[in-house]
matplotlib code that plots the C-alpha trace (Angstrom):
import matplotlib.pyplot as plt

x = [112.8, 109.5, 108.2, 109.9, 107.7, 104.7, 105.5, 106.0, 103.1, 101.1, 102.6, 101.5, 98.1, 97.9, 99.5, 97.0, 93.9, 94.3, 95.4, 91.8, 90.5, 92.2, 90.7, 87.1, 87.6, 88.3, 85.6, 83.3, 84.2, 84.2, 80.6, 79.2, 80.5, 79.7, 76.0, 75.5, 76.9, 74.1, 71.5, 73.0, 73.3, 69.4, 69.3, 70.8, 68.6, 65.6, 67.3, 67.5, 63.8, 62.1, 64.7, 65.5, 62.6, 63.4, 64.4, 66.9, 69.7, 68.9, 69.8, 72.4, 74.3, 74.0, 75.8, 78.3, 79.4, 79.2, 81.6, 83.7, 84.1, 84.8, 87.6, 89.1, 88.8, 90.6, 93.5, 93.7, 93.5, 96.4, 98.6, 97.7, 97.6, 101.2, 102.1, 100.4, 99.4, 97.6, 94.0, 93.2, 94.1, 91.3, 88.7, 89.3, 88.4, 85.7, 84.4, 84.9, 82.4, 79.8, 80.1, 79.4, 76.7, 75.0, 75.1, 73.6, 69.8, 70.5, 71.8, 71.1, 67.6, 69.2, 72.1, 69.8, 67.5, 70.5, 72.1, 68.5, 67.5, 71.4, 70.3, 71.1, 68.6, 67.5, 70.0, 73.1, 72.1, 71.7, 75.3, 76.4, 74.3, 75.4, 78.9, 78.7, 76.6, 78.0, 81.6, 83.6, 81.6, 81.5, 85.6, 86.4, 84.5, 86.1, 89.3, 88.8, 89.0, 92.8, 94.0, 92.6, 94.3, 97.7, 96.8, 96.6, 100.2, 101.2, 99.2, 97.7, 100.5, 100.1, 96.2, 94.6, 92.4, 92.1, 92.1, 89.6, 86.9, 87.0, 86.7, 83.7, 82.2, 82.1, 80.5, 78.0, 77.2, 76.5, 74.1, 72.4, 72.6, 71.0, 67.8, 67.6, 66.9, 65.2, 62.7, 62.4, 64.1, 63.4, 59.5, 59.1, 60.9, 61.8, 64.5, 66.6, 65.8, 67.2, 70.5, 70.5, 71.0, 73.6, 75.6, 75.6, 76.2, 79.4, 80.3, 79.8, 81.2, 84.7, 84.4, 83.8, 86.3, 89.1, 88.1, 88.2, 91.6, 92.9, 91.8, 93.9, 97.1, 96.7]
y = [31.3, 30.4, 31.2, 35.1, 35.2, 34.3, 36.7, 39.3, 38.7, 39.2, 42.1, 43.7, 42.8, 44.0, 47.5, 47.8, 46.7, 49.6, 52.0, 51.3, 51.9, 55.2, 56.1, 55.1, 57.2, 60.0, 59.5, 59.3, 62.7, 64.2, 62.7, 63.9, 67.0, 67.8, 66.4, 68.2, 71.8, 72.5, 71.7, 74.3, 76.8, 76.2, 76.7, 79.9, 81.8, 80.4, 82.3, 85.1, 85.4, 86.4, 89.6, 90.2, 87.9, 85.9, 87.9, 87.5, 89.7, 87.0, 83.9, 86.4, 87.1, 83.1, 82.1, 85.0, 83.9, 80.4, 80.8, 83.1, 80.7, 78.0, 79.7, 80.6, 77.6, 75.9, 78.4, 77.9, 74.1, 74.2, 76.0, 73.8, 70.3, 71.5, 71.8, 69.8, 67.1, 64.8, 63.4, 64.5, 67.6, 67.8, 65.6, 68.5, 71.5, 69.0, 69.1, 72.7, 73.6, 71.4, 73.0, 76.4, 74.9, 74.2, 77.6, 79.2, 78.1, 79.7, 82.9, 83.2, 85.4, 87.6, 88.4, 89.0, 91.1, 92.7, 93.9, 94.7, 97.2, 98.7, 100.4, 97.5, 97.1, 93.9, 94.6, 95.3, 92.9, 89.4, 89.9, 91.0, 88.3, 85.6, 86.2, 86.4, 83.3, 81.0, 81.9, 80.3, 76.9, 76.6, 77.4, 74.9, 72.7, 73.6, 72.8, 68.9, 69.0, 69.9, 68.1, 64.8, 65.8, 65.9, 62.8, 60.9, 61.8, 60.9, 58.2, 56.8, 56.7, 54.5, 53.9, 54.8, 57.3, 58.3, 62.1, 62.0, 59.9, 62.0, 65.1, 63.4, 62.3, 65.5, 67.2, 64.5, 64.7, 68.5, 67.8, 65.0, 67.7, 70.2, 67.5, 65.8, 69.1, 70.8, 68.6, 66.0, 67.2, 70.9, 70.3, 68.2, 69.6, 73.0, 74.7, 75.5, 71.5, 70.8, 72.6, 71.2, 67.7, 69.0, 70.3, 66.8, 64.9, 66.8, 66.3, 62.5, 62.5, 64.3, 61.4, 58.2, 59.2, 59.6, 56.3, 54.6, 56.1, 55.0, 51.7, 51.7, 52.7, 49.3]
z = [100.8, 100.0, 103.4, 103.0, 100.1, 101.6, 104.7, 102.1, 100.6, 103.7, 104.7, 101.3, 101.8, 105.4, 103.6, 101.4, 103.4, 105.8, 102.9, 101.8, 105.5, 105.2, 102.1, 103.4, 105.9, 103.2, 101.5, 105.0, 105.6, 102.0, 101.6, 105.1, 105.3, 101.3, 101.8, 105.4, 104.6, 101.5, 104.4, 106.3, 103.5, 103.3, 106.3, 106.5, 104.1, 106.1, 109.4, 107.2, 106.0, 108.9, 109.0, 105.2, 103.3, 100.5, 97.9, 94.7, 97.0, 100.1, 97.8, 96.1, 99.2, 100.7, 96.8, 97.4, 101.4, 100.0, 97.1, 98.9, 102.3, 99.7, 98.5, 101.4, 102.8, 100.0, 100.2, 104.1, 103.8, 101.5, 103.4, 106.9, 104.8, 103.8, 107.8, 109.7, 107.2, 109.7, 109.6, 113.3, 111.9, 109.4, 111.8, 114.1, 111.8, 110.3, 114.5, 115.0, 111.8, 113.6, 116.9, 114.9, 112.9, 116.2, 117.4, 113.6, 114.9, 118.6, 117.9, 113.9, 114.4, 116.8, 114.6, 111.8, 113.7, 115.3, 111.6, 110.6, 113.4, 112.8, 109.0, 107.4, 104.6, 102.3, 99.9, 101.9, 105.4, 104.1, 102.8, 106.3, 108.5, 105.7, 105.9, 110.1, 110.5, 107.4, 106.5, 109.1, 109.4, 105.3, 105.1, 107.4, 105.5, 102.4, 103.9, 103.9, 99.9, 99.9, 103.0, 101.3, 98.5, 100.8, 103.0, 99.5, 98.4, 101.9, 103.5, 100.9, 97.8, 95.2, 96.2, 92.5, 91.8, 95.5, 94.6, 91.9, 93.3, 96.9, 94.6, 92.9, 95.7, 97.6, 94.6, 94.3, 98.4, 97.6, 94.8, 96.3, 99.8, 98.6, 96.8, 99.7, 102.5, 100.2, 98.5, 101.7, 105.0, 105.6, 104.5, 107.2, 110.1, 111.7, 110.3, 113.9, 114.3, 111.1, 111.7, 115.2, 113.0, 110.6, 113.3, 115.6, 112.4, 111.5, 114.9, 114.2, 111.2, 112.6, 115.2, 113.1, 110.4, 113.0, 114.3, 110.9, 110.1, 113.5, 112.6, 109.3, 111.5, 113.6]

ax = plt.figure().add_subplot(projection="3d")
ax.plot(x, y, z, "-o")
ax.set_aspect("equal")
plt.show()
């Protein structure tokens, strides 16, 4: 009897030590993709300047695509996290946003130049070059935030506070984000170079956090 116990025992610690691999692979991804993606919305209106300068309606239009690819993304990640409610799911949108964050430094001036030389003035073209360069990368982002929310009432039930902290934790990424590449990384390297990173991290980050999640299913 005793030794049913202590077999039970075990198999609730080996339970909930990979429940809390699974949520440390939840809060890998909320933290890199939340920190990473305010580097590339700095980015953006720096791939904008040389087209559109730097004006209130630049920074207007980069809030605007930013808020509105948010939102989207949230109401797209609901609706997948509700059918295919699987981590490589997410890890694979998480890699798909990186691959496109790659490609903003390559062909961001041309677009912008591109919209410019169409008619499209300062006021109407960083909107236009904002939305084409940022809005799917950012919305694919912004679809990790409800797919955790999913994975916690699925793979991760009855692991406290799970929801919450990878909620706070995101925000805190994008504050501490947008300090870090504007006050430290995008003064000391080229912007295309700086994107170059974001996009290779995400990439890593999709990769690592699958890995870590694997390891939990072990």
């Amino acid at each position: 009897m005793s030794n049913a116990v202590v077999a039970g025992s075990e198999d609730e610690a080996l339970r909930g030590s990979a429940a809390k691999r699974a949520a440390w692979a939840l809060y890998f991804v909320a933290v890199m993709t939340g920190f990473l993606l305010m580097g590339v919305q700095i980015g953006v209106a720096k791939i904008l300047a040389p087209a559109f300068g730097t004006s209130t309606f630049v920074w207007g239009s980069i809030i605007a695509v930013f808020m509105g690819s948010f939102a989207a993304g949230m109401l797209i990640g609901g609706y997948l996290a509700d059918k295919k409610p699987h981590f490589g799911t997410l890890a694979a949108l998480v890699l798909i946003s990186g691959v496109l964050m790659l490609l903003i430094p390559l062909v961001g001036p041309a677009i912008c130049f591109a919209i410019s030389n169409m008619g499209f003035n300062e006021v109407i073209g960083p909107l236009i070059a904002g939305t084409v360069l940022f809005f799917v990368p950012s919305s694919l982002v912004a679809v990790v935030v409800p797919y955790m929310i999913k994975l916690t009432t699925t793979s991760l039930a009855g692991v406290g506070g799970v929801t919450g902290k990878v909620n706070f934790l995101n925000t805190a990424a994008n504050i501490a984000g947008t300090l870090a590449f504007t006050f430290i990384i995008l003064p000391l390297l080229p912007v295309s170079q700086v994107l170059y990173i974001a996009g290779g991290l995400q990439i890593l980050t999709a990769i690592v956090g699958m890995l870590i999640f694997k390891s939990a299913q072990k």
